[in-house]
N, C-alpha and C positions, 0 to 999 in steps of 0.2 A: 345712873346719872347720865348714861348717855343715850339715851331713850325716852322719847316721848310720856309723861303720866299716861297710865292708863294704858300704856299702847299693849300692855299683854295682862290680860284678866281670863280667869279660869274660875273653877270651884278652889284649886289648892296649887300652892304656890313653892316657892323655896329661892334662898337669898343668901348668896356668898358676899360678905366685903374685903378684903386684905387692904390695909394703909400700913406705910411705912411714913411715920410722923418726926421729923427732922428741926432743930431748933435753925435761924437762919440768922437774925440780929434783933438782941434786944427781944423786945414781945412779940416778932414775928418767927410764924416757923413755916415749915411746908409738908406736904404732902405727895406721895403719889403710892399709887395702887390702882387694883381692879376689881369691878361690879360681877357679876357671876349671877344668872339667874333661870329661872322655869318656871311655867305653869304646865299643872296634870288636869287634867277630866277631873282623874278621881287620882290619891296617892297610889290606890296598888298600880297607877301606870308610872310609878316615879322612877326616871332613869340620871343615869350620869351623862347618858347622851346629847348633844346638838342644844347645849348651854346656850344663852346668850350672853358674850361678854364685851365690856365697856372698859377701856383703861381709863384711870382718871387722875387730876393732878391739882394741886389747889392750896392755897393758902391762907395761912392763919393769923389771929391778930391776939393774943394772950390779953385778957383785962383782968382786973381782980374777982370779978362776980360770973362770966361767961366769955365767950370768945365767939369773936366775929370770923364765918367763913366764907371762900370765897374758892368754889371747885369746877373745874371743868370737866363734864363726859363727852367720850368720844368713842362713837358707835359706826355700824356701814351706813345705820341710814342719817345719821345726824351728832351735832354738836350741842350738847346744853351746856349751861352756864349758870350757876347756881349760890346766891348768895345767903348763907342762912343764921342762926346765931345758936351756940352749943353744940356737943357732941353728942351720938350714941352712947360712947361711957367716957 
């Protein structure tokens, strides 16, 4: 989240998330964690090495059908700011 779309495109990829989701008042809660990621050529060059990672921090709005969110990334080269509806799970 704290990196440009697109700004790393390869053949093969890989994508760490970690949130720590905290209730805050009422239907709002928050978040914060970190992005974690890579592109390979090809996998057999896949390492643990020179990750790119994004802290990130953001908050939530509990409805009964989905939830509205609202995260910040923050990377060396830039800030995004991202507002979307639903989670990953």
């Amino acid at each position: 989240r704290g990196f440009s779309q697109d700004r790393f495109l390869d053949k093969g990829s890989a994508l760490i998330n970690l949130e720590l989701r905290y209730p805050i008042w009422r239907r709002f809660g928050g978040i914060i964690g970190v992005d974690a990621g890579r592109v390979f050529a090809s996998y057999r060059n896949f390492t643990f090495n020179n990750w790119n990672l994004s802290p990130v921090a953001g908050l939530r709005f509990y409805m009964n059908n989905f939830v509205v969110r609202a995260d910040l990334g923050i990377s060396s080269e830039t800030i995004g700011f991202y507002l979307n509806f639903g989670h990953i799970f």
